[in-house]
N, C-alpha and C positions, 0 to 999 in steps of 0.2 A: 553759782559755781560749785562743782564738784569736783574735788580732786581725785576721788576713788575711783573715777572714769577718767584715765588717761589716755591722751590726745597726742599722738604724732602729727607734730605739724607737717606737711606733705609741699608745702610753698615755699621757692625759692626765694633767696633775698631776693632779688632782681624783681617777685612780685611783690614783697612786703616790700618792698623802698619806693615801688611805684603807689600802691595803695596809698602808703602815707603820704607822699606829694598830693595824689587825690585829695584828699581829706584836709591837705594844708592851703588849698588852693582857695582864694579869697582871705585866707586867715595869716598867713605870713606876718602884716605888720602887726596885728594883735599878739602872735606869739613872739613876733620879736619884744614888742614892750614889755611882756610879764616876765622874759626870759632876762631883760636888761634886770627889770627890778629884781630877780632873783639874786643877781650877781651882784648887785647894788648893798644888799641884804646881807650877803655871805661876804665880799671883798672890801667894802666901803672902809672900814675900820683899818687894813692891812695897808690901803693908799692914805688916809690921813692919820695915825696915828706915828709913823715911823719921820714924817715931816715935824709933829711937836715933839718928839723925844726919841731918837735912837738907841734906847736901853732895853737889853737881854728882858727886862722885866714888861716892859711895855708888849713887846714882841711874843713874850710867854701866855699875858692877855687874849695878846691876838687869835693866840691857837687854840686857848680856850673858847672865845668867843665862837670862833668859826665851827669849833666841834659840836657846839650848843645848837645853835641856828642851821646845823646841814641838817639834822634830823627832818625839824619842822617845813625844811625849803624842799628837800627830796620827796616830801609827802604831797606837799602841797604843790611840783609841777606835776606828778605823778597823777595827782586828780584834776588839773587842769588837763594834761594832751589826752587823759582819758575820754574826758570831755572833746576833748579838738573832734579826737579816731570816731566819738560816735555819734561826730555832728550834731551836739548838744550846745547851745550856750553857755558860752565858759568866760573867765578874763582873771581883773587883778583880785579877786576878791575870793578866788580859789587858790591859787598861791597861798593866800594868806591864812586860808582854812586850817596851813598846815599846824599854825602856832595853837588852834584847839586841842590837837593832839599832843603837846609838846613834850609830854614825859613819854607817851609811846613809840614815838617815830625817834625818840635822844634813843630810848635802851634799844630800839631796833639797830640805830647804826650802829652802835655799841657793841651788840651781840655780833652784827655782822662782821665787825672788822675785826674779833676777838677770836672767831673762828675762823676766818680767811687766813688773818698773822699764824695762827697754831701751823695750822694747815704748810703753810708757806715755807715754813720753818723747817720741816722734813724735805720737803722738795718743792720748788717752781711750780709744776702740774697739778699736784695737790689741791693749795692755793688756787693755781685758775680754775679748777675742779670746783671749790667751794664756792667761788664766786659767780662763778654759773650756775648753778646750784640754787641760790638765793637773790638770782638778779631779777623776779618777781615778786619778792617781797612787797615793795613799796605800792607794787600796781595792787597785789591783794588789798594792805592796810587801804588803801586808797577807795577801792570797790565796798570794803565793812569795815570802816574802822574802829568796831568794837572789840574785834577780833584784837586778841592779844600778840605781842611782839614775835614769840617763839609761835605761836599757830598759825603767823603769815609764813615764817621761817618753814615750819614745816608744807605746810602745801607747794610751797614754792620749789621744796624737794620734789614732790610728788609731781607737781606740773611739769616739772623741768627734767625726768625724768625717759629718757631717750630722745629727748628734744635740747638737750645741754650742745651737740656738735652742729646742730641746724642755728644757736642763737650766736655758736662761735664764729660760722662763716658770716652771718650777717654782719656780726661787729667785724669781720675784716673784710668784708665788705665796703667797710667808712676808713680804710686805712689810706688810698689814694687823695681822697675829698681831705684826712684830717694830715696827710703832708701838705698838701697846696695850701690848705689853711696857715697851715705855720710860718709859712715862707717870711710874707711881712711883719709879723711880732720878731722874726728871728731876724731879721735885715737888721729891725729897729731897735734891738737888745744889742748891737755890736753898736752902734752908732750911739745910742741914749741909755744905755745898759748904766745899770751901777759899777761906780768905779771901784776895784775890788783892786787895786793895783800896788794901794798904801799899805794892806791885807798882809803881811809876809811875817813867816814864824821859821824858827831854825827846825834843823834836821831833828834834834831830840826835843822838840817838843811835846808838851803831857799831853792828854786828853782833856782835860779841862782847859787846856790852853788854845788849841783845837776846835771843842767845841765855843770857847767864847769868842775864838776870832769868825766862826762862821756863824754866828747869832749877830759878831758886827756888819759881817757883810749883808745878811739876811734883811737886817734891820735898815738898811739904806733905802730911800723913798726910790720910788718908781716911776720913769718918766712916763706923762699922762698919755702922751703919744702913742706909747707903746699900747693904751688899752683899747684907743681906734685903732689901733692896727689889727689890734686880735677882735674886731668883729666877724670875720670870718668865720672864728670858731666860734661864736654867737648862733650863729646859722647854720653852722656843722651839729652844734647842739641841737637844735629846733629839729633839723630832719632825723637826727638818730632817736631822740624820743619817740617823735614821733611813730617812726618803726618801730620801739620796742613796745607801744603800745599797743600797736600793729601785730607786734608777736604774740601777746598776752590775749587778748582776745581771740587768737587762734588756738591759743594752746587751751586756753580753759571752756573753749566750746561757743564763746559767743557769735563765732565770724566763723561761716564755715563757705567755703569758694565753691563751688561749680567748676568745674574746666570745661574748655569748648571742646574737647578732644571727648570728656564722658558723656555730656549732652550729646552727639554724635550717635556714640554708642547704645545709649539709649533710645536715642529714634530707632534704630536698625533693629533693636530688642520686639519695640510698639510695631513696629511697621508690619504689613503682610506682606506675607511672598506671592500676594496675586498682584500682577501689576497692575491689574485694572482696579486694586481694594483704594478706595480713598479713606481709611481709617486715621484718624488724626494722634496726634502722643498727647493724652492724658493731663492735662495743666498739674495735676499734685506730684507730678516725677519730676519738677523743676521747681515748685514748692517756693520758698523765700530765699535760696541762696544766692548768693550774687555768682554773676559771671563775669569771670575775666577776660 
């Protein structure tokens, strides 16, 4: 990869989200498994620990745990659906690749969510700015993970670079798929939801009073119900990675498309104006790119 040759991606979501089902196609229950254990990895702790003890300190655990292990889990799908996109042999044993990295991919989120918050902070757009900006990070570390935390950061600038409003329509692209997704966790959070009811503080209350009554509620276990419900968004995850793996590989050069519309126009270039010429178009003006 070169980031000093930048890449406008020219492909609509509508074809990267078909690609990626391409490429998902026979592999589906395989990424559903690595996708459950990822979540297994990241959440396990947030469902059983609040059943043995509901305390603000148990809870604080949690958040640390989860900030530890997102590093290593965001790496290691990142070089897993890398794997899925380029029809390579992949599974659990790439996920797990991520905890080799585990102090590079911690200070990557780190960095990332440190300049995102700044960002945010001035204004909303900013923020989404930044985070498009650096939503290749992970695929880089993932491609060389020698490459240090702030050199994934920066190329991810450079790659993302007039290509930041073509990865924003994609992700609202997944905005219809990730309501319908919600639907049943959110049926099943009024129905099994934690009971916040007993929850009630007066009008002047402090901010530590505030904040500890919503660490109690936080801290309440979570009906198991609700986490087969939200398989949906299981599978809403699975196809948008895979897209954005889809996107990565466009933008840094490795996936470059054909359209039937320029093959076309290339015959018409090769072709003679004698209509009796049987001259054929050249096999190298169609070369290795795929055609859509």
């Amino acid at each position: 990869m070169n980031p000093q040759n930048n890449i406008i991606v020219k492909e609509s979501a509508k074809t990267v989200r078909a690609m990626a089902r391409q490429t998902l196609s026979g592999r589906w229950q395989e990424a559903l498994w690595v996708s459950l254990m990822m979540y297994a990895i990241t959440t396990l702790p947030s469902i059983v620990i609040p059943y043995i003890s509901g305390t603000s300190f148990t809870l604080s655990a949690v958040n640390v745990y989860t900030l530890i292990v997102s590093g290593p889990m965001a790496l290691g799908i990142s070089i897993y659906f890398l794997k899925v996109f380029r029809q390579r042999p992949g599974g659990m044993e790439d996920l797990l690749r991520g905890f080799n990295y585990m102090w590079k991919s911690f200070v990557l989120v780190i960095l990332m969510a440190v300049r995102i918050f700044l960002l945010s902070l001035l204004f909303v757009i900013p923020g989404i700015l930044a985070a498009l900006r650096y939503s290749q990070a992970f695929f880089i570390m993932a491609d060389a993970p020698e490459k240090s935390p702030r050199q994934c950061l920066w190329e991810s600038g450079l790659l993302m670079q007039g290509n930041r409003s073509r990865f924003f329509v994609l992700e609202l692209s997944f905005l219809g798929w990730a309501l319908l997704a919600s639907l049943p966790p959110a049926a099943g959070h009024m129905l099994w939801g934690p009971d916040t009811a007993g929850v009630s503080l007066p009008p002047s209350a402090s901010w530590t009073e505030i904040l500890s009554a919503s660490m109690e509620a936080a801290a309440q276990p979570i009906h198991p119900l609700l986490y087969l419900l939200s398989i949906g968004t299981v599978f809403l995850g699975i196809y948008m990675t895979a897209s954005h793996a889809c996107f990565y590989d466009l933008v840094n050069g490795n996936l470059q498309v054909r359209r039937t519309d320029e093959l076309h126009t290339l015959a018409k270039e090769f072709s003679s104006p004698d209509p009796n010429a049987t001259e054929e178009i050249p096999e190298e003006t169609v070369g290795e790119d795929h055609d859509v």
